[in-house]
C-alpha positions in Angstrom: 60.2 70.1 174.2 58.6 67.1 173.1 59.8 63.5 172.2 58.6 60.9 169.7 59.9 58.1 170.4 59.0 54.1 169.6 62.5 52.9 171.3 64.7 55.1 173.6 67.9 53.3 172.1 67.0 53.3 169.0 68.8 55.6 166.1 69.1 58.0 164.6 68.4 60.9 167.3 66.9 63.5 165.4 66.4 66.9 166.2 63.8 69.0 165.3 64.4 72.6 164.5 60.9 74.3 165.2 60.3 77.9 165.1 57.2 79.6 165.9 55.5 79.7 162.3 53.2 76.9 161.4 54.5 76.4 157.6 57.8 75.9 158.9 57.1 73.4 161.4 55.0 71.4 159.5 57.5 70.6 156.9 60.1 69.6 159.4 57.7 67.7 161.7 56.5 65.9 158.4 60.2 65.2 157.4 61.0 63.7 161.2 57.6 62.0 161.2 58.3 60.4 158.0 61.9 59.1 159.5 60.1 58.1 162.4 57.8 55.7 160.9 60.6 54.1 159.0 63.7 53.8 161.3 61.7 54.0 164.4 64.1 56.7 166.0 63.6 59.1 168.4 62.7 62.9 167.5 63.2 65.2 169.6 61.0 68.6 169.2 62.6 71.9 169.6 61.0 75.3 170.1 64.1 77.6 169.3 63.8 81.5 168.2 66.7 83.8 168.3 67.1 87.0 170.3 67.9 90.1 168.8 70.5 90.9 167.5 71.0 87.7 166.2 67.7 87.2 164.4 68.5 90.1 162.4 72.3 88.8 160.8 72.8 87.2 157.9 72.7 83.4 158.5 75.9 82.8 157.4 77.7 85.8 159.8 75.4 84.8 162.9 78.5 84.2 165.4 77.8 81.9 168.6 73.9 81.3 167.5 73.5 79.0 170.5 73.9 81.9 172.5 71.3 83.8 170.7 68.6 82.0 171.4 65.5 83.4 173.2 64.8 82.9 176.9 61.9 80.4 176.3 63.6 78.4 173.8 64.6 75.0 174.1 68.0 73.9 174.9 70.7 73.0 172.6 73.8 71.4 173.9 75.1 67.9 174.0 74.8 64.9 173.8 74.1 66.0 170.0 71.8 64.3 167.9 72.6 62.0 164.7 70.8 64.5 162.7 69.3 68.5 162.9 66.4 69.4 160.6 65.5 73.3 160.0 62.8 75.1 158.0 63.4 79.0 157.8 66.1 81.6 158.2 66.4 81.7 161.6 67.0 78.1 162.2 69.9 78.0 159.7 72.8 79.3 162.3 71.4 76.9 164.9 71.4 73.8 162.5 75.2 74.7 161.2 76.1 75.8 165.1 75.2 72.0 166.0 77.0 70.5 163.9 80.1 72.2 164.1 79.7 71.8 167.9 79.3 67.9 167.0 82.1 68.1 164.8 80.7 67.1 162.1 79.1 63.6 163.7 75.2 65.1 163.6 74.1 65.8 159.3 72.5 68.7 159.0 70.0 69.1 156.7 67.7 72.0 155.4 64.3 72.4 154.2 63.8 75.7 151.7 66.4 77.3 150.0 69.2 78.4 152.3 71.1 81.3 150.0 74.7 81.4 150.6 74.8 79.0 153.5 73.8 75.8 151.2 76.8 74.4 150.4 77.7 74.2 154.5 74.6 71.4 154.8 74.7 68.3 153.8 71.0 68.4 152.1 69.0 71.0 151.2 65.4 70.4 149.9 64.2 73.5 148.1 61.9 74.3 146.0 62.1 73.9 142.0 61.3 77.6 141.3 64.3 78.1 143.8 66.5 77.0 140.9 69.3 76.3 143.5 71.7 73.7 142.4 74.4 71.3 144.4 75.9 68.2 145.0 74.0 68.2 148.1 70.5 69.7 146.8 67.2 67.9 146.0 64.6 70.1 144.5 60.6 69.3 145.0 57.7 70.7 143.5 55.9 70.8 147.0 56.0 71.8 150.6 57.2 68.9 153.0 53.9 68.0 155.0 52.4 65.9 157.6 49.7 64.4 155.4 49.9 60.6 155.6 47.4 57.6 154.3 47.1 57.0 158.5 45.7 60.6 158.9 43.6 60.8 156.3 42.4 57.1 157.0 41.3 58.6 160.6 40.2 61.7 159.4 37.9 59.7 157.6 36.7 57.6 160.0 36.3 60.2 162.4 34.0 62.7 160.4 32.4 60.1 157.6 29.1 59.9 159.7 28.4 64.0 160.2 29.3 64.3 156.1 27.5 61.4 154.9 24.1 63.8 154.9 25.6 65.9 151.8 25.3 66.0 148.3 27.8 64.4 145.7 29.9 65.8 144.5 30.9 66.9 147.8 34.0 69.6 147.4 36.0 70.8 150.2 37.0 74.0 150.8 40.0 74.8 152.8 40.8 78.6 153.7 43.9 80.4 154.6 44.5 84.3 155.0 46.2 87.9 154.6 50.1 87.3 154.9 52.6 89.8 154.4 52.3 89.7 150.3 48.5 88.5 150.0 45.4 89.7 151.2 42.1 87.8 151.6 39.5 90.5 151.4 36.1 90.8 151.6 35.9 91.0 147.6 38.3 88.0 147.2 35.5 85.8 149.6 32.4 87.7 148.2 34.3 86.6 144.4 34.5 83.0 146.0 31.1 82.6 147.0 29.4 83.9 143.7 31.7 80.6 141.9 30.6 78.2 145.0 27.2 78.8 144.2 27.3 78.5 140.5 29.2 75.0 141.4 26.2 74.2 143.3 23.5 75.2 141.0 25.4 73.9 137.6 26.5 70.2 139.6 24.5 69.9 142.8 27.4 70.4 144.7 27.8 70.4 148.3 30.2 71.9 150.9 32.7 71.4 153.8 34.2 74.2 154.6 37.6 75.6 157.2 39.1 78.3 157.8 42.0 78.8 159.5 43.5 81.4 162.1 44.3 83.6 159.5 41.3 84.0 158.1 40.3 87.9 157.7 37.0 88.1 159.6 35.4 90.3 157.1 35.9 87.4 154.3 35.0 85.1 156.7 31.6 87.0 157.7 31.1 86.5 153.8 31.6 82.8 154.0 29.1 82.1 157.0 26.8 84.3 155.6 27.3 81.6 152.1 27.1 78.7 154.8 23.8 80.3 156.2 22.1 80.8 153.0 23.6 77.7 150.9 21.9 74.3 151.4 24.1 71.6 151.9 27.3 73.4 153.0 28.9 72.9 156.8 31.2 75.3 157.7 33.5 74.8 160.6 33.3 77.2 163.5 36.6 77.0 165.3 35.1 74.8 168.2 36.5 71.6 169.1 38.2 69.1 166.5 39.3 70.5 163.6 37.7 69.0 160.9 40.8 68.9 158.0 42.2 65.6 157.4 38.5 64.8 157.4 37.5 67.2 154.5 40.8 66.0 152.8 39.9 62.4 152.9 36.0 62.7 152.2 36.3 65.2 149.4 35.5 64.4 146.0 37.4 67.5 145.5 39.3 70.3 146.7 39.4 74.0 146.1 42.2 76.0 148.4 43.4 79.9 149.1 46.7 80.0 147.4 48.2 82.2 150.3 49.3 79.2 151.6 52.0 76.6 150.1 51.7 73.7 152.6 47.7 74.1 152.5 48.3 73.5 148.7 51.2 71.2 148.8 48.9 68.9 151.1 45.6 69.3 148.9 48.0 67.6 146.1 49.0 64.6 148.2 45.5 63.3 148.6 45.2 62.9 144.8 41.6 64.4 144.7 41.0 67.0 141.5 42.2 70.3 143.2 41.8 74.4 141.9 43.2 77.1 143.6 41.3 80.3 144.3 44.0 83.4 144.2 44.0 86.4 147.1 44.9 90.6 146.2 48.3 91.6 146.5 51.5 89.5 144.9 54.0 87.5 146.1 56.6 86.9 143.8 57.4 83.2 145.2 53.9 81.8 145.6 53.4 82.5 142.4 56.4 80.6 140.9 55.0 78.3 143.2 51.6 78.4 141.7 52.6 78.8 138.1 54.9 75.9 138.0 51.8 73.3 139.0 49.5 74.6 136.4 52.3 74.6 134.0 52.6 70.9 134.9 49.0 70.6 134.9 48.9 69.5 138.5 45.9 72.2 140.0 43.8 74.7 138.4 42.6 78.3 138.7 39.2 77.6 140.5 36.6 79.1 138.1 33.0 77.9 139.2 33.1 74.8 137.5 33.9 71.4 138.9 37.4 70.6 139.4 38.7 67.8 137.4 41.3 65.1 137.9 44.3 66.3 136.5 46.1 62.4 135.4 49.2 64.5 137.0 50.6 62.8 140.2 54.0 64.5 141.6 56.0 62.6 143.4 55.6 63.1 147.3 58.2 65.3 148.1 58.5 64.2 151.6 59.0 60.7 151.0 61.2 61.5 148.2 63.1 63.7 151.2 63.1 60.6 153.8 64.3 58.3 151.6 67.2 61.0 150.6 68.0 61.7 154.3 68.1 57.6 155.3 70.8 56.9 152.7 72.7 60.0 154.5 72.6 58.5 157.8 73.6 55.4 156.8 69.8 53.8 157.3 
């Protein structure tokens, strides 16, 4: 369990619903982060999972959840907080469990769509393509995040002098991998590279390049063997400080897997022209996901040529959340 914390008396406590998957922890660290900065709370970080056979009920029938969870989770029992922030199925009979236990005094509030158990919080941020509708919902074109002008400011400053060797335009490339629904193959990379080095021939373009853990290693062979043959290309190798909120502040331009929302949702923030490169396989909600930027003409299909600034800025969908969320608590 961690704490962020500018003043130990300070409100509101907030509580931090984080299970193990990174997307889902990102957006509610980026929501709390975002409170943080303005109220100068305290958050409080906490790992939960449920057990089985609780992590297999529906969220709304999930009796005595607090009970449920797993032996290394973090524990939840009074003093409660002001507030409970959860991302993701699991967290949904926790959150709710709290704030009966509180009766009522700690808000709950929910990031993603929630099915039936919406109405029980009192906000929900899902997506549009959701189409969920409430008193108590707010609807965003994006994933929450964790990208802020400090970040990218020090990402900046931190890797400005190892990319200042490179070519402009210099276009960063940010790579996820297989999930349940997509697969990033060795065709998808080999696909990739043949448009990366059109992009450098046609423009003089030049490269920074991360993978992440989910990267397949037989697309990511393909990719070092592009880094290895392609001038002006630096590809990150895993080892020490990862180098993203340097390649999102010193791009000229982005170009990102679309296996991942929050990869994409965070390429968006930074303003820079950004095209998405599509994986095998089909996920029905990443791809409302996806279609519903290019119908807004917010990102493009990445097609070998140059990504241009789209003139479409959406409105940052975790400030838009924070500033929902303080007028809850009374802030």
């Amino acid at each position: 369990m961690a704490i962020l914390v500018t003043d130990s008396a300070a409100r509101p406590i907030i509580w931090a619903l984080l299970l193990p998957e990174a997307g889902f922890r990102s957006q509610v660290m980026g929501l709390a982060e975002a409170l943080h900065s303005r109220v100068q709370g305290t958050v409080i970080e906490k790992n939960v999972d449920l057990r089985a056979p609780w992590r297999y009920l529906p969220a709304t029938l999930c009796p005595l959840a607090l009970h449920g969870l797993t032996a290394t989770s973090d524990r939840l029992d009074a003093p409660w907080p002001d507030l409970v922030i959860g991302c993701g199925r699991r967290t949904i009979p926790l959150a709710l469990a709290i704030k009966r236990a509180s009766l009522g005094r700690s808000k709950a509030v929910f990031i993603q769509d929630p099915k039936a158990a919406a109405p029980k919080f009192d906000l929900v941020f899902p997506m549009h393509h959701d189409g969920l509708d409430g008193p108590n919902v707010i609807a965003v074109d994006t994933a929450l995040h964790r990208v802020t002008d400090e970040k990218l400011e020090a990402g900046r400053a931190q890797w400005r002098a190892r990319f200042e060797g490179l070519n402009r335009p210099l276009i960063g490339v940010v790579l996820g991998g297989s999930n349940g629904s997509l697969r990033f193959t060795e065709s998808c990379a080999r696909d990739l590279v043949t448009k990366l080095e059109r992009l450098a021939r046609d423009e003089g373009a030049s490269f920074v390049m991360t993978p992440s853990r989910r990267t397949d290693e037989d697309a990511l062979e393909v990719i070092r063997d592009f880094a290895r043959r392609q001038p002006q290309t630096w590809l990150w190798d895993g080892q020490n400080d990862n180098p993203y909120f340097g390649i999102l502040g010193l791009s000229d331009a982005l170009i990102v897997t679309e296996d991942s929302v929050s990869m994409v949702s965070e390429a968006l923030v930074t303003g820079k022209p950004l095209a998405t490169v599509p994986l095998e396989g089909h996920a029905r909600r990443h791809k409302m996901f996806i279609d519903n930027l290019r119908t807004k003409g917010a990102i493009t299909r990445f097609d070998g040529t140059l990504p241009h600034a789209s003139g479409v800025m959406l409105t940052n969908a975790t400030e838009r959340a924070a500033d929902a969320v303080l007028g809850l608590v009374g802030k």
